[in-house]
N, C-alpha and C positions, 0 to 999 in steps of 0.2 A: 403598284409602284410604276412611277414611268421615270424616263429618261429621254432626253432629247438630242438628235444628231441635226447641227447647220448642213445649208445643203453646199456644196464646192462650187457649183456655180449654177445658172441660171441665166434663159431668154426665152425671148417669143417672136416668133415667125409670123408674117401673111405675106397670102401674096400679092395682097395690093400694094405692096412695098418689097417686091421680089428681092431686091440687094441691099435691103434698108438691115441694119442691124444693132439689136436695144438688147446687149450685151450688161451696160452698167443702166438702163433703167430702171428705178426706184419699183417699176409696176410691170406685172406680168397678165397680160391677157388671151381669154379662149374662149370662141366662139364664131363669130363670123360678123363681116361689114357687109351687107345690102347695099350697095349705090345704085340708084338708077335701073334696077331687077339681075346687077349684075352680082353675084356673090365673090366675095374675097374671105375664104378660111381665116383664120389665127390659132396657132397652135404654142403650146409653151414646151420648154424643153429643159428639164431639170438633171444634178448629177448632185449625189450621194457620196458619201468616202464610205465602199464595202469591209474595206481592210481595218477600220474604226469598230463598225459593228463587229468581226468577226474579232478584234480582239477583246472588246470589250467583253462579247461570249466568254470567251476561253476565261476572263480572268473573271470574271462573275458578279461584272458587273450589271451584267443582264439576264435575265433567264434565257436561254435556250432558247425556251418555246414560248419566246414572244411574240405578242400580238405588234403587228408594224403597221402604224396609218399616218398618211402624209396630209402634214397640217397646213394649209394655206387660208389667210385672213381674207374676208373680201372686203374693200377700202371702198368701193361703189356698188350699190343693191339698183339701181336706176338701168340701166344699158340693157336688157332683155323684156322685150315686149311679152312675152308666152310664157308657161309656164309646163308641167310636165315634161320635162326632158333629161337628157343621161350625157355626164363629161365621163370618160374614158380615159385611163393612162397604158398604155404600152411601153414594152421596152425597147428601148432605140438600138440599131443593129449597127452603126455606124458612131465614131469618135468624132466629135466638135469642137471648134473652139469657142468659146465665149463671146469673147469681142468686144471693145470698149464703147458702143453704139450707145445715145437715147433718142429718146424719142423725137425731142429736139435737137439731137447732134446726131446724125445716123453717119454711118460709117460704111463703108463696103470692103472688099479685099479679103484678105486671109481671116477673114469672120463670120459665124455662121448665120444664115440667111435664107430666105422660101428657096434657093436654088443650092445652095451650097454649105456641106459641114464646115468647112474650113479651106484655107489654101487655095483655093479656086477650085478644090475637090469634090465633083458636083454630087447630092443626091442620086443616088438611082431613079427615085420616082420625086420631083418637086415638094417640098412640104415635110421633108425629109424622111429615111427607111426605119422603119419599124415591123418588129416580129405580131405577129398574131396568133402564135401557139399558148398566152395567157395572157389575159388584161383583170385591170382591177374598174370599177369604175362608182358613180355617185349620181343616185338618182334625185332632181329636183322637183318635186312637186310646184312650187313657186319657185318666183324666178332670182330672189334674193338666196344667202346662204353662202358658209364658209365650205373649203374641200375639207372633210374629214372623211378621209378614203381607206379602206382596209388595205395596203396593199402586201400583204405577208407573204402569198402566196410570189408576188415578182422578186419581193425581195430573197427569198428563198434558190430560186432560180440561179440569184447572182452572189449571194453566198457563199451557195454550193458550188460554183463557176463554172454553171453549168450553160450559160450565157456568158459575152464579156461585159464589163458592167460599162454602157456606155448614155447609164440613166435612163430617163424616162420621158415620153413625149405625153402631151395631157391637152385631151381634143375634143370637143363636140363632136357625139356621134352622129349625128342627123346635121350635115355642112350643108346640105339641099333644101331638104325638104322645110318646112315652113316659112316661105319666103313672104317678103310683103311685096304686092305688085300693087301699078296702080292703072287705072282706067278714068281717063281724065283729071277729075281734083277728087275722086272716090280711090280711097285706100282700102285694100283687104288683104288678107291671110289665105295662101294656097296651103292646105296640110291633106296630102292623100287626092282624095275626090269635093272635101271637104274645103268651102268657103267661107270665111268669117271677114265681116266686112267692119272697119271702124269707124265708130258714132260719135262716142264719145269723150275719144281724147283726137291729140293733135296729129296730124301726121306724124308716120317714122319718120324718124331718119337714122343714120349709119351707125349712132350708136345704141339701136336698142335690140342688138345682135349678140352683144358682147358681154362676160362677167372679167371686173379685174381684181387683181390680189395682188397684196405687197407681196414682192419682191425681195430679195436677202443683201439689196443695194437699199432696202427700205432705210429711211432714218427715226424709225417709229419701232416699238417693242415688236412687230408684228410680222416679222421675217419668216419664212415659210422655215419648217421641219420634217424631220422624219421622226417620229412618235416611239418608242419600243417600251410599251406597255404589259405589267405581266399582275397576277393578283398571287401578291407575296406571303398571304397570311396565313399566322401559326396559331392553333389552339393547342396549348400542350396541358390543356385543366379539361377535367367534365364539368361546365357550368349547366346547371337547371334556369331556366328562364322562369318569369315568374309568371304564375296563371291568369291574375290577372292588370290590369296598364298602372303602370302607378308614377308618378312625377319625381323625376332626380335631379341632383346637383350636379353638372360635371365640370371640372376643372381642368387646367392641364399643370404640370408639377413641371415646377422651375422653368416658367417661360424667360425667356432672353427678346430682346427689342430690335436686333438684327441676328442676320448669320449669313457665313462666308460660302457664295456660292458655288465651291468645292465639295464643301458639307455633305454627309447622307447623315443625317438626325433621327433620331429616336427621339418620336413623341411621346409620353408618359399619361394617363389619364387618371383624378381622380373622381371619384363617382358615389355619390350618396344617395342615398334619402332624403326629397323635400321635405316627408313630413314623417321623421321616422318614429316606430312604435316604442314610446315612453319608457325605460327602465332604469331598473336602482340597483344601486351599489353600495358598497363599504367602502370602496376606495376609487379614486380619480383615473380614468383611463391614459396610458402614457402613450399608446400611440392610436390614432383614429384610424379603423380599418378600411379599404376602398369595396368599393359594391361593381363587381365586375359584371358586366353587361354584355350579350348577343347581340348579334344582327346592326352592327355599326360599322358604317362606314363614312368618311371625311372631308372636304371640300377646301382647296383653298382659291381665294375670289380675290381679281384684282380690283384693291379701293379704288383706285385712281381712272378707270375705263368702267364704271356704271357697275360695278360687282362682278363682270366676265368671269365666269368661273375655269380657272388656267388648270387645276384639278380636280374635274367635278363627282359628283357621289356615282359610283359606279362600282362595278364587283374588284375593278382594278384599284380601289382604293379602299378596301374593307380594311379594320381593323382586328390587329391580333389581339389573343388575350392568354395569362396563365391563371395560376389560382386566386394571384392576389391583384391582379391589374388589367385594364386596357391599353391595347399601344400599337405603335404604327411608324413608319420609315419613310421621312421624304429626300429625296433625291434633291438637293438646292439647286442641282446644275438645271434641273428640269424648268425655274421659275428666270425669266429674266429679272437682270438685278438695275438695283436703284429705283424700284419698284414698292410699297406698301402691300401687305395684302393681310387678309383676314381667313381664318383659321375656322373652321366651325365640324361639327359632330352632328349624324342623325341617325334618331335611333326609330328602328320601325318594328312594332310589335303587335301583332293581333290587330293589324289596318288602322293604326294611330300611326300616326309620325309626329314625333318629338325636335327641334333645330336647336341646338346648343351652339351659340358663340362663344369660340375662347379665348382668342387670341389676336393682336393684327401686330405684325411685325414687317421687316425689310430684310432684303437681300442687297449684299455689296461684295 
């Protein structure tokens, strides 16, 4: 099951624009600008409603012991030259303001900035204060890629109020090291002791430092969240799996062509035999039984963005079953609405995997 919390607000900091502040910009960015072998950080700076989660808890609309991971989309894969590296979120030890800033209309004053949280009330240390007794973080192999960041353990922290919740800042760990320098019209890579000289593409320049992500000023479905993810599934049947793969029909029982994204829905599944073994009767069967099936869990893909799967097949989305059915609960609030998406089932048995399509509906 998931469930999804908007964040309350959102920016991004450097300090090559120390009083600059992109408070309602559309885009949030992390990592660093290179100018000229000079480095300028960027760091972003997110906030959460804790007292949302915390009642959502109590009144059960969430498990407990949920899994929390912060979703940010990245809108440009281009702006990082390197690959192998680690973004970092910590928790901010100081209160912000937002600020009405973009990127084209920068703003200064009572809004938060490389030197100040708000009110002209300066940072402790520039680039703003953050705890280091827990961090979550995401490591990139390549240099493209969305944040899907565990971060349970911060969230827990501020929950429990055991910090004030003053969100989270979200950094490239390594602000230094891999820098590009150049020596005459030869460009190369400082990492360690280690020199990597470039051949074959163009020179840097300042933005291939950077990864960006919509923002929750975004005007595009792809507004950053907080994720609270749990795996809700009930077996209250002994089913026997069958020994050996055999091809079924599944359906879903009384689909509908939208739903209100309010909703938590019970999906209903039915499930046969492609090619069931022949038998005879005296009399005409009045109701057709379903063939309850293991090892299934659900996906749903957005049609309209290339199939993106917004609920992909994972333990957090396995399906229930009892004697007589398979079935499953989705949260509508979880799917952005005015959206189409498509519905599908996979069944994995003895290292075959089966993809059932069922369904494609909208959310309003």
């Amino acid at each position: 099951m998931y469930y999804r919390f908007k964040l309350e607000k959102d920016t991004f900091i450097t300090s090559q624009s120390e009083e600059g502040n992109f408070g309602r910009d559309p885009i949030l960015e992390v990592g660093k600008i290179v100018d000229n072998s000079v480095i300028y950080p960027i760091r972003s700076l997110i906030k959460f409603n804790v007292d949302d989660i915390n009642n959502k808890i109590s009144t059960n609309k969430i498990n407990s012991s949920s899994v929390f991971e912060l979703s940010m989309y990245e809108c440009l894969n281009e702006n990082i030259y390197y690959d192998n590296f680690w973004i970092d979120a910590l928790l901010i030890s100081r209160s912000w303001t937002e600020g009405t800033g973009s990127l084209a209309e920068k703003s200064t004053g009572s809004a938060c900035n490389w030197i100040s949280a708000s009110n002209d009330d300066c940072w402790s240390l520039p680039g703003g204060d953050y705890l280091t007794v827990a961090s979550a973080s995401q490591y990139y192999a390549t240099s493209s890629g969305d944040i899907t960041m565990d971060i349970t353990e911060l969230v827990g922290y501020l929950t429990a109020s055991v910090y004030p919740n003053c969100g989270l800042i979200i950094k490239l760990r390594d602000e230094i090291g891999d820098q590009f320098l150049t020596s005459g019209s030869q460009y190369f890579i400082v990492d360690g002791n280690d020199v990597f000289y470039l051949t074959e593409r163009s020179a840097p320049n300042e933005n291939f430092n950077r990864k960006m992500f919509y923002g929750k000023d975004t005007h595009t479905i792809y507004y950053p969240t907080i994720v609270a993810k749990w795996n809700d599934t009930l077996t209250t049947a002994s089913i026997s799996a069958s020994s050996t793969w055999q091809d079924y029909c599944v359906s879903l029982r009384e689909p509908k062509e939208e739903y209100i994204s309010s909703e938590r829905i019970r999906f209903e599944l039915f499930g046969r035999l492609k090619y069931p073994v022949m038998t005879y009767s005296t009399r005409s069967l009045e109701n057709l039984s379903s063939t309850v099936l293991t090892d299934l869990t659900y996906e749903v893909k957005d049609v309209s963005d290339y199939g993106r799967a917004i609920l992909p097949y994972s333990v957090y989305t396995s399906c229930s079953y009892d004697a007589s059915k398979n079935y499953f609960n989705i949260d509508m609030s979880a799917l952005p609405v005015n959206r189409t998406y498509e519905l599908s089932v996979k069944h994995e048995f003895l290292g075959t995997t089966k993809i059932y399509k069922l369904h494609k509906f909208r959310i309003v």
